[in-house]
C-alpha positions in Angstrom: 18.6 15.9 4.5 20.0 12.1 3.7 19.5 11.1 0.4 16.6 8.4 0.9 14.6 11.1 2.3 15.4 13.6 -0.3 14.4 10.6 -3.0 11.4 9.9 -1.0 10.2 13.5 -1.5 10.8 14.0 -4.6 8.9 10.6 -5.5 6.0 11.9 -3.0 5.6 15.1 -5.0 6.0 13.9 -8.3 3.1 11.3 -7.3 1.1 14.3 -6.3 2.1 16.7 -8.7 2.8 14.6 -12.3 6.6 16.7 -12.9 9.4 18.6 -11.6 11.7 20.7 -12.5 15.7 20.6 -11.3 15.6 23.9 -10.6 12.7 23.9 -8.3 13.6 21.1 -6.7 17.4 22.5 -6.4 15.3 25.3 -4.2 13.0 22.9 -2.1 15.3 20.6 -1.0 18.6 23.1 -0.6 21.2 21.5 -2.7 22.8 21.8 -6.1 21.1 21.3 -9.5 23.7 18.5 -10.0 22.6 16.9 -6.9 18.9 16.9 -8.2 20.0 15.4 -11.5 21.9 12.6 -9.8 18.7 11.9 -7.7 17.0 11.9 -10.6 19.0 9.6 -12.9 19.3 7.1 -10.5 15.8 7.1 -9.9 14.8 6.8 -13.7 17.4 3.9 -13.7 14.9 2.2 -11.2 12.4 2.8 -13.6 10.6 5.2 -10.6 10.5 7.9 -13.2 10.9 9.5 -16.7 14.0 12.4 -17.0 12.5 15.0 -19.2 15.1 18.3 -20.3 14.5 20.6 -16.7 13.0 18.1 -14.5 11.3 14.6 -14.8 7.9 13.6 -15.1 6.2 10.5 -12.9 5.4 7.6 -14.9 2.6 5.2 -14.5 4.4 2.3 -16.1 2.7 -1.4 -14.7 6.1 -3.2 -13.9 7.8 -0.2 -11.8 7.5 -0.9 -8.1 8.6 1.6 -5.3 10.8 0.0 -2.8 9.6 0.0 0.7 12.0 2.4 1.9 10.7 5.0 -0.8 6.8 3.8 -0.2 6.9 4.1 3.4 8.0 7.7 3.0 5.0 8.8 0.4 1.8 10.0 1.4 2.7 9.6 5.8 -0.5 11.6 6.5 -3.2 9.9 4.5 -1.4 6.3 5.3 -1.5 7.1 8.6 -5.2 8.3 8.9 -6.7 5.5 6.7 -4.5 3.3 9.1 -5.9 4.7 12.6 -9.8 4.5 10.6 -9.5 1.2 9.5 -7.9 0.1 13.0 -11.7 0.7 14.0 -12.9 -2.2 12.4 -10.6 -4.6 13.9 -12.0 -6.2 17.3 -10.9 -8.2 20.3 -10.2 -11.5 19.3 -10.1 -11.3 15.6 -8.0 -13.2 13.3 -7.0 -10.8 10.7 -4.5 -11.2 7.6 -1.9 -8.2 6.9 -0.3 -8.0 3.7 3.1 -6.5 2.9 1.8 -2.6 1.7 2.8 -0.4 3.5 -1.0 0.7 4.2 -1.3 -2.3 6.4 2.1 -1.5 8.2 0.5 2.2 9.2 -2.4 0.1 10.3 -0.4 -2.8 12.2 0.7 0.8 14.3 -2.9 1.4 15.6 -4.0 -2.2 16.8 -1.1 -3.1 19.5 -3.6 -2.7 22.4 -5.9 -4.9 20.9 -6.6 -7.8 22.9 -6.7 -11.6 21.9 -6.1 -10.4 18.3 -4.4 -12.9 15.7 -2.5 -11.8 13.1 -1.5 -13.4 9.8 1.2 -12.0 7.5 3.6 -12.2 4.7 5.7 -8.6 6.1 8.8 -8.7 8.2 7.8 -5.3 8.6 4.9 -6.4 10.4 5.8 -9.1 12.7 8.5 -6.8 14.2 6.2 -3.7 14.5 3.8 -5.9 16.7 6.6 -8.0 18.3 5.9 -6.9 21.7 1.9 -6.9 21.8 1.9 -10.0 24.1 -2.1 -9.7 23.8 -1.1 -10.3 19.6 -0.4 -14.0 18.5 1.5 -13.7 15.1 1.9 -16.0 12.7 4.3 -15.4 9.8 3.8 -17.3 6.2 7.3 -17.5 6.1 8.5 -18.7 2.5 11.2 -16.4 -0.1 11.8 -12.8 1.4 11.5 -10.6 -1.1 14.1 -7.5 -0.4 12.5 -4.9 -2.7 9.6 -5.3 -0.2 10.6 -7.2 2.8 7.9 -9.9 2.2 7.5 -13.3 1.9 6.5 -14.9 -1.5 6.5 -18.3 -3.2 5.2 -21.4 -2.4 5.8 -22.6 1.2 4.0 -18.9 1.8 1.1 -19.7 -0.4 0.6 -23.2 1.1 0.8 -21.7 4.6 -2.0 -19.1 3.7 -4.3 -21.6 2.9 -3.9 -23.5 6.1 -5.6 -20.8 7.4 -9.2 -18.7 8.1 -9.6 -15.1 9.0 -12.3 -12.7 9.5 -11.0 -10.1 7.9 -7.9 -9.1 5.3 -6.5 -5.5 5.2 -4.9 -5.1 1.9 -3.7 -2.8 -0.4 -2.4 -2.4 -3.5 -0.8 0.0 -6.6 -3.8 1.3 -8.1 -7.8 1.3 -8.5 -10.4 1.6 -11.4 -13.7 0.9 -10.5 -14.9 -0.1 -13.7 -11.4 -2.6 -13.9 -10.5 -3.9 -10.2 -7.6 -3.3 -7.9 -4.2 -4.0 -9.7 -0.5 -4.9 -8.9 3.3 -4.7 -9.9 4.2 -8.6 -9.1 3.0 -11.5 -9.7 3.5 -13.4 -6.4 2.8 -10.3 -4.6 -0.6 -10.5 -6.3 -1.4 -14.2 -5.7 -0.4 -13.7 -1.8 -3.2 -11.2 -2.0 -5.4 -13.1 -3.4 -5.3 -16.1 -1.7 -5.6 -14.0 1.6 -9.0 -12.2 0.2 -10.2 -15.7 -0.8 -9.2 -17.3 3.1 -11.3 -14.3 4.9 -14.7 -13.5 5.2 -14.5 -9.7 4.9 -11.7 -8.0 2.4 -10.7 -4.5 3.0 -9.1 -2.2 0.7 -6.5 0.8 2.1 -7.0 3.1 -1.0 -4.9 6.2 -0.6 -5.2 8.8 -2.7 -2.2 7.9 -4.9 -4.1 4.8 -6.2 -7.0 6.5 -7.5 -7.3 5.5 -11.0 -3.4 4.0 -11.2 -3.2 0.5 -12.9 -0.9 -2.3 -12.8 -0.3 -5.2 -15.1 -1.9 -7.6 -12.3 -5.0 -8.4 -11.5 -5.2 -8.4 -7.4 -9.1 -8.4 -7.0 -12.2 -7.3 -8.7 -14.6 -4.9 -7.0 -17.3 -7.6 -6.0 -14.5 -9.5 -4.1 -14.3 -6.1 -1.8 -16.4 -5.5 1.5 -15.3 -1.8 2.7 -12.8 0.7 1.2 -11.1 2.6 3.0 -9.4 6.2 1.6 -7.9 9.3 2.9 -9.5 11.5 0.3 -12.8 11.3 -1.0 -13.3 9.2 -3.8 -14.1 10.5 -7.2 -17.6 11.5 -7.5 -18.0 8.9 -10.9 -17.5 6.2 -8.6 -20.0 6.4 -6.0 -22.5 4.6 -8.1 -20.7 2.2 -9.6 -19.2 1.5 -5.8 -22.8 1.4 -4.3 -24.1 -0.7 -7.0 -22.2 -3.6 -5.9 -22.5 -2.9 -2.5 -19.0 -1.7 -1.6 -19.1 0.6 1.5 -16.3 3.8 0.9 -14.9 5.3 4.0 -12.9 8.3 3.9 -10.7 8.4 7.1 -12.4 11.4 8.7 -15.1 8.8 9.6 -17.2 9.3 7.0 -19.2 6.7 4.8 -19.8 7.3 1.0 
C-alpha cells in the first residue's frame, strides 16, 4: 500500500471513528508501529490530526483543510452515491456551476452523457474529468490556482463568476449545523461559493456524512440560501423539522426524500 493511500485511510477512519490506536492500525494496514507513528506525525504537522500516547485522535479544528489527494480518498462510497443521485437533477441543456469539493468532482463523473449541458467551474479537477464530453461546453474561472485544492481563487475568478447565470450550483462544503449554516476552511474558497449560490437559481448541497454537524470558521451559506440537500446517510432525526420548516428538500442517495 503507497503511503498516500495508507494516509488516506487512516484519515477516513479517524473521520468515522474519532481515534486510533498505533497498534491497531500497525495490524490494519500491515506495517510497523514506527511506520504508523511517522504517518501520524506528519499528519499532525498538517494539522490533519491530534497525536495522543497509543494513537491519535481526529480533530475538528476550523482552519485544518484536507488536501485533495487525502479528500478524494475519504468516504468513495457515499461521494460517489450522492454524486450518481444528484446527477439526476441535472438536465439537457443546463447551465450548472461546480465547485472545487470533491463532492462535485464524484458528480462531474455521472453527467458526461449529458447533452447540451454548460458547465462552470473554479476545479482543474473538473475541467479535465469532462474534457472529452464534446456535448459539455466548459467554462473555467480561471484566476490563482490554489495547489492544496487544485482550484481557482482570487479576483479575476470572482469577476468571472459574476459574468455569469446558471440554473443550478452543486456545492459542497466542510461541515453543516442546521441551526448555524454550511461552513468552510478558506476564505476565498468560501466567497467562490458564495458568489456561485448567489449567480444560480437553485443551490444544492452534497452533504456526506462526514459533514454532519462539523463547523468551520467560515460562513459558506445559511440554510434559507439552500434548495435541495443531498446526503448519503440519513440526516439526523433533530433536523428534519428545522429543514422542512424552511423548505429545504433532504435527499438521501438511495432516492429517497426527507
Amino acid at each position: 500500500m503507497f503511503n498516500i493511500e495508507r494516509k488516506t485511510k487512516l484519515l477516513s477512519h479517524l473521520s468515522e471513528k474519532g481515534s486510533i490506536l498505533v497498534k491497531d492500525a500497525s495490524q490494519m494496514f500491515g506495517v510497523t508501529e514506527e511506520t504508523i507513528r511517522r504517518d501520524l506525525k506528519e499528519l499532525e504537522n498538517q494539522g490533519l490530526l491530534l497525536r495522543t500516547h497509543g494513537g491519535a485522535i481526529s480533530t475538528d479544528d476550523a482552519k485544518s483543510e484536507f488536501p485533495l489527494e487525502i479528500r478524494q480518498g475519504i468516504n468513495i462510497s457515499g461521494k460517489n452515491a450522492i454524486g450518481r443521485e444528484a446527477a439526476k437533477h441535472v438536465i439537457d441543456g443546463d447551465t450548472i456551476m461546480l465547485d472545487a469539493s470533491t463532492s462535485c468532482l464524484f458528480l462531474a463523473k455521472h453527467i458526461k452523457e449529458k447533452k447540451s449541458l454548460t458547465v462552470i467551474t473554479n476545479s482543474e479537477k473538473i475541467i479535465f474529468e469532462l474534457s472529452n464530453s464534446d456535448e459539455i461546453t466548459l467554462i473555467s474561472t480561471g484566476g490563482i490556482l490554489r495547489h492544496k485544492s487544485m482550484s481557482y481563487i482570487g479576483k479575476s475568478a470572482q469577476t468571472s463568476l459574476e459574468n455569469y447565470v446558471a440554473d443550478k450550483v452543486f456545492f459542497s462544503c466542510k461541515g453543516f449545523l442546521p441551526e448555524r449554516g454550511l461552513m468552510d476552511s478558506n476564505e476565498q474558497e468560501s466567497q467562490i461559493k458564495r458568489t456561485m449560490i448567489s449567480r444560480s437559481q437553485k443551490a444544492i448541497f452534497l452533504c456526506d456524512k462526514t459533514k454532519f454537524g462539523r463547523i468551520g470558521c467560515e460562513m459558506v451559506a445559511k440554510p434559507d440560501d439552500i434548495h435541495i440537500i443531498v446526503t448519503d446517510e440519513p440526516i439526523p432525526e433533530s433536523w428534519s423539522d428545522i429543514l422542512s420548516a424552511k423548505g429545504i428538500i433532504s435527499i438521501e442517495s438511495g432516492g429517497k426524500n426527507v
